[in-house]
C-alpha positions in Angstrom: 12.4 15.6 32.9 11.5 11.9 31.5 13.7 10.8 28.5 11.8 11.2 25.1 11.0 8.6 22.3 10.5 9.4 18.5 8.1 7.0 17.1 7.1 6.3 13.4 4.2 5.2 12.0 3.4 1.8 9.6 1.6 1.7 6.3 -1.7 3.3 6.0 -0.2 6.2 7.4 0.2 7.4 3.8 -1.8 10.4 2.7 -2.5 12.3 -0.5 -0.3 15.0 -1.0 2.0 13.8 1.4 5.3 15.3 -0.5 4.2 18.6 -0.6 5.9 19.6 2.6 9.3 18.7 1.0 8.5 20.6 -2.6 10.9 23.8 -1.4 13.2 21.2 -0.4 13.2 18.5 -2.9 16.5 16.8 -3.0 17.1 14.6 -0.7 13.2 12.3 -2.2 14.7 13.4 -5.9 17.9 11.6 -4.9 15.7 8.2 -2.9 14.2 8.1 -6.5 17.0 8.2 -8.7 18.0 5.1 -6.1 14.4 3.3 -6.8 14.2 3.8 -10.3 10.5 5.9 -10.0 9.6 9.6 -9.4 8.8 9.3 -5.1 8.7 13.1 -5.2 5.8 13.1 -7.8 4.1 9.8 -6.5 4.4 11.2 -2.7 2.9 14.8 -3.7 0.5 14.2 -6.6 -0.2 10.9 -6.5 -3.7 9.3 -6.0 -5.0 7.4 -3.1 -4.5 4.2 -5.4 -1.0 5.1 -6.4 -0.6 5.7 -2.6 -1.9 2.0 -1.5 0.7 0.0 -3.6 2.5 -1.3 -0.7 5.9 -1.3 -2.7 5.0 2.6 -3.2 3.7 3.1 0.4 5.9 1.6 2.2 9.1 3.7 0.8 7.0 6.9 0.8 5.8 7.0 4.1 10.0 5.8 5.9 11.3 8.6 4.0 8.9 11.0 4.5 9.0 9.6 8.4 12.6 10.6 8.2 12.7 13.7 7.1 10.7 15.4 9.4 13.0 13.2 12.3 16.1 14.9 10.5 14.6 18.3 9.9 14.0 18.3 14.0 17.3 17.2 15.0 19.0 19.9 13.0 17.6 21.7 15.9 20.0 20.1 18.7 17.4 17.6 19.5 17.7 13.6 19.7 15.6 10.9 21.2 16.5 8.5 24.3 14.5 5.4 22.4 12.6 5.1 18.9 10.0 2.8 18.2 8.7 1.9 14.9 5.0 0.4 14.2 5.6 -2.3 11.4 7.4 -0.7 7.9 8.0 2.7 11.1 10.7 0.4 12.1 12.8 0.9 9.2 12.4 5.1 10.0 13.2 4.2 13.7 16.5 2.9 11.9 17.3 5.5 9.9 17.3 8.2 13.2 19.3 5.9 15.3 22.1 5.9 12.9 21.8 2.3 12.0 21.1 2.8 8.2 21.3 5.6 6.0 17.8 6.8 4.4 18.7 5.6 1.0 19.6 2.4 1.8 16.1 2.6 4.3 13.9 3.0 1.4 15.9 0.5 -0.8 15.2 -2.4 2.1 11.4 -1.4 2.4 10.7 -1.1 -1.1 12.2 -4.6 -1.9 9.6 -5.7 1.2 6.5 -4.4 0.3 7.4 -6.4 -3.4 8.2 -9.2 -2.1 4.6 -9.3 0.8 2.7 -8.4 -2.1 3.8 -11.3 -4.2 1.7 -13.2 -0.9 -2.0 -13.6 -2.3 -5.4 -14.5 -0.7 -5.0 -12.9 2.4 -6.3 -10.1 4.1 -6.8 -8.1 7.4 -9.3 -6.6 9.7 -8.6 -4.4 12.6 -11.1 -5.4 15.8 -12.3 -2.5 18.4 -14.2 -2.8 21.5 -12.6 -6.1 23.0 -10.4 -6.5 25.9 -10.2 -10.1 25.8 -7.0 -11.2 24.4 -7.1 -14.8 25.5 -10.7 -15.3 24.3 -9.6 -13.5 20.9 -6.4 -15.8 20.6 -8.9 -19.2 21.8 -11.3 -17.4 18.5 -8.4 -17.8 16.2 -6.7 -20.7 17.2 -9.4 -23.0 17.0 -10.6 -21.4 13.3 -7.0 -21.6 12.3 -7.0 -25.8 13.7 -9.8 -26.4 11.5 -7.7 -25.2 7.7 -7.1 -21.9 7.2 -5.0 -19.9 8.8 -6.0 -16.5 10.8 -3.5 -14.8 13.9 -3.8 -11.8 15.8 -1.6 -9.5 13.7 -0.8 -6.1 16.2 -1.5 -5.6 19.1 -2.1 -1.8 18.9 -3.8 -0.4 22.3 -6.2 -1.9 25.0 -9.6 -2.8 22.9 -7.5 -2.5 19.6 -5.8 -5.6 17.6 -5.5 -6.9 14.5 -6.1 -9.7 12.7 -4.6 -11.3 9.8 -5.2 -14.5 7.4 -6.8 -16.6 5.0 -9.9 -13.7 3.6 -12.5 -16.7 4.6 -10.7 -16.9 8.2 -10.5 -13.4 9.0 -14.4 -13.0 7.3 -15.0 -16.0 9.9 -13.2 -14.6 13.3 -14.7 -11.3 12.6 -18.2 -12.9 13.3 -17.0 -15.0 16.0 -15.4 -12.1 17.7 -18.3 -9.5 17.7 -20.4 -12.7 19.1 -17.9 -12.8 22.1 -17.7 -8.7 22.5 -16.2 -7.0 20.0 -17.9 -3.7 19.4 -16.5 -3.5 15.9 -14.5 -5.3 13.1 -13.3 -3.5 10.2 -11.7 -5.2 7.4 -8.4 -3.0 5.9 -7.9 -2.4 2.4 -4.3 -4.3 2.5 -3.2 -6.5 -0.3 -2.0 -9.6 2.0 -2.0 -11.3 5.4 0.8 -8.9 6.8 2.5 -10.1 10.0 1.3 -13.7 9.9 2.5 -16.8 8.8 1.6 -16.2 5.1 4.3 -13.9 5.1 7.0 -16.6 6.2 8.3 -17.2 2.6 8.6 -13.5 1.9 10.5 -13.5 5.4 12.9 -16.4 3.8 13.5 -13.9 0.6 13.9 -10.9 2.9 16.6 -12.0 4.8 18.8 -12.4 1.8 18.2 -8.7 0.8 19.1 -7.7 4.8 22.1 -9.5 4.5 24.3 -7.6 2.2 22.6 -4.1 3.9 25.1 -2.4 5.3 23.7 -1.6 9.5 25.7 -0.1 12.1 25.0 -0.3 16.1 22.1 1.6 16.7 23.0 5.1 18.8 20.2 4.9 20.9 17.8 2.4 22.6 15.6 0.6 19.3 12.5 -0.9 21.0 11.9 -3.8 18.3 8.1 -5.1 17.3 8.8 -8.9 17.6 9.8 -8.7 21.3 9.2 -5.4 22.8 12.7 -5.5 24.2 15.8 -2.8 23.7 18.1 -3.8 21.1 21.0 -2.0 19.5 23.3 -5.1 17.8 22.9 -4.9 13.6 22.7 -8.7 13.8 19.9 -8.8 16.2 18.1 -5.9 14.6 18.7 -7.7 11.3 17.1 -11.3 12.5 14.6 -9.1 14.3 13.1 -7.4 10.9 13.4 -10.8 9.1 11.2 -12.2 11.9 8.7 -9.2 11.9 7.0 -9.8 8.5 5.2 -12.9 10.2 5.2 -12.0 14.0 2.9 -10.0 15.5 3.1 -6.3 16.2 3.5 -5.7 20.0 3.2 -1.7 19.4 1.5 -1.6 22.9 4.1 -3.7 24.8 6.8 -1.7 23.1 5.2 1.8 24.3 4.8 0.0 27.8 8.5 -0.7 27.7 9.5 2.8 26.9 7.4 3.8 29.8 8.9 1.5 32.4 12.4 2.4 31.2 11.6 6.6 32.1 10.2 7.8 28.6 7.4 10.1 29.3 7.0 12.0 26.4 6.7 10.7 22.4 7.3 12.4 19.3 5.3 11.0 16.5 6.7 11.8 12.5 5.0 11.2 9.8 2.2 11.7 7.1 -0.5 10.8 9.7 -0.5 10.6 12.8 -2.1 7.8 13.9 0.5 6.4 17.0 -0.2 9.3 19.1 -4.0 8.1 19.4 -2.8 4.5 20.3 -0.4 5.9 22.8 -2.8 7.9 24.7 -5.2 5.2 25.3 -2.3 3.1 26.5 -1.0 5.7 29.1 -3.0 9.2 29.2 -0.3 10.6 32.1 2.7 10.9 28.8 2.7 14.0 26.6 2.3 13.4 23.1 3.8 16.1 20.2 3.4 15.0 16.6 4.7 16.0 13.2 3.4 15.7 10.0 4.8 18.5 7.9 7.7 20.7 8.4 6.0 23.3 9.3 4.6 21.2 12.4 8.4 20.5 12.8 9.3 24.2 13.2 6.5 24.5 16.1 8.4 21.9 17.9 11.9 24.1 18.0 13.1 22.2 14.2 14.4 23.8 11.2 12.3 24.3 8.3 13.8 22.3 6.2 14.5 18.8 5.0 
């Protein structure tokens, strides 16, 4: 048997009703909320789909519920060999390979999505049905050259990026790329240019708010975003997230990695489950479980509760 990788899932992720799962088990997101200073329990089962899309909201909701599906299942016995997180997943990925606590998780992302969404006048558009990366990279490099600023945001599966700028660049690139292939180009309802260079003064603000966070070593392999490499050192982890709010997401390098280094099966946690179709089209031979409420937990050999 292959090792196994939990994997976590970024914003958008986010559902309505989210929180009900936990509503038998309430105190662990009763206790994250007394820490932020808002009802998460209420927001994360009763909120609207607006409530839901505030990405200082979002991005809180959707780590801890992330984490405690990953900490319902390994009640059971179980742990992963590698985690991998997709974006804000990273910060869940943290929390199950012992490198923060889930308090201190939620504290971190919350103080993120504030400080991206201070970032105006930029937006994002996911682009399907185009294999060519270097064409896509020429697309946006020459549009960028000529003012404002557009970059291929994550690279999610093959046919499947996203890009990530100035709204008149992205709006601009999205033409240019169906013209050169791309089946489709979807604009995302996100309140900035995520994982570009817009979000390099957020990064600058960010870093100061990672460095009094208290990380250990991770336990087990972390498979970081920026670089798709193994890292377990808090330092490096640290530099790693700073750097992540304007660096690209290499989600399918990172799954490749896992693969080359013996994974062969992922566990995906979280509200949606949207990883587990990106991982498939990467590699069809792994098997893919998912978990999205703890009753989906207790299929997989978990306890039913939080």
């Amino acid at each position: 048997m292959g090792k196994v990788a939990w994997v976590f899932p970024g914003q958008g992720s986010q559902a309505v009703g989210m929180g009900q799962t936990f509503l038998n088990h309430p105190e662990a997101l009763q206790a994250i909320g007394r820490r932020l200073g808002f009802d998460l329990l209420e927001v994360m089962s009763s909120g609207s789909k607006e409530d839901l899309q505030e990405t200082e909201v979002a991005q809180p909701a959707i780590v801890a519920h992330a984490s405690l599906l990953a900490q319902a299942y390994a009640k059971s016995g179980a742990a992963p060999d590698v985690v991998i997180g997709h974006s804000v997943g990273e910060y869940a990925a943290l929390v199950s390979a012992g490198v923060i606590d889930l308090e201190e998780a939620t504290v971190l992302v919350r103080a993120r999505g504030q400080l991206m969404s201070e970032v105006k006048d930029g937006t994002m558009a996911a682009v399907v049905g185009m294999t060519d990366l270097q064409e896509a990279l020429h697309i946006t490099e020459k549009i960028s050259a000529s003012g404002n600023l557009v970059q291929i945001a994550n690279l999610n599966c093959p046919g499947q990026f996203v890009i990530s700028g100035h709204v008149d660049a992205v709006e601009q690139a999205g033409v240019e790329l169906k013209a050169a292939g791309a089946k489709r180009v979807l604009p995302l309802n996100v309140s900035g240019a995520f994982h570009s260079s817009y979000m390099m003064p957020a990064a600058t603000r960010f870093q100061d708010v990672l460095a009094s966070s208290p990380f250990e070593a991770a336990s087990v392999d972390m498979i970081s975003n920026v670089d798709a490499e193994v890292h377990r050192d808090p330092e490096q982890l640290k530099a790693l997230l700073t750097k992540q709010l304007y660096s690209s997401v290499r989600f399918e390098d990172c799954v490749r990695k896992a693969i080359a280094d013996g994974v062969d099966t992922f566990i995906e946690f979280g509200p949606s489950s949207p990883l587990s179709g990106l991982i498939k089209r990467i590699d069809s031979n792994v098997s893919i479980q998912k978990a999205t409420t703890l009753e989906e937990v207790a299929s997989l050999g978990g306890e039913v509760r939080a």
